[in-house]
C-alpha positions in Angstrom: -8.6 4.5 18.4 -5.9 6.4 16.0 -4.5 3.2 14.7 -7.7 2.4 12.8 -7.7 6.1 11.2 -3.8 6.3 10.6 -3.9 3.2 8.6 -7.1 4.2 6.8 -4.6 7.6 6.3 -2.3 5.1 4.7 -4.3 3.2 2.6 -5.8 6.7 1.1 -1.9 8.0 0.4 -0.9 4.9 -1.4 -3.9 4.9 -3.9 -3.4 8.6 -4.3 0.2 7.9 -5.6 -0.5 5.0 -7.7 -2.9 7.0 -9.2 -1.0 9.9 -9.6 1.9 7.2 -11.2 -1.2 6.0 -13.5 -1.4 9.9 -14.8 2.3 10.1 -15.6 3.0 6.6 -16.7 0.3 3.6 -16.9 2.8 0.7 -18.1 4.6 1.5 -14.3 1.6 0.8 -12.3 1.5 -3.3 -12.4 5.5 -3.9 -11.1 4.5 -1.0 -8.5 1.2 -2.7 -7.5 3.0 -6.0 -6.9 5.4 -4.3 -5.1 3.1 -2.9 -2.6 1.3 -5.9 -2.3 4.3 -8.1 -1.3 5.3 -5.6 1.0 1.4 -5.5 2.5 1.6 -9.1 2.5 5.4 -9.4 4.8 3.4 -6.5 7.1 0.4 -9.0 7.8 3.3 -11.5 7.9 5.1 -9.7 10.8 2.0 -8.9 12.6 0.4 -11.7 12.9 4.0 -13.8 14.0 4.0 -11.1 16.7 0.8 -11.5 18.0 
């Protein structure tokens, strides 16, 4: 039962600091959105080999 509220946790921290990064420097945020979403993208990778 915590796995579904630590990743919600997760989710919720990461759009808190990309929007944080949007208050101190908007032309940042596309190379760090791609960023997370290749990362995000390996993760479901990974998982889904190991299941």
């Amino acid at each position: 039962m915590a796995h579904p509220v630590l990743a919600i946790v997760f989710a919720l921290a990461a759009l808190a600091a990309l929007l944080g990064l949007a208050l101190v420097d908007l032309r940042t945020v596309p190379p760090i959105t791609g960023t997370c979403a290749f990362v995000l993208t390996c993760a479901a990778l990974a998982v889904a080999v190991l299941r």
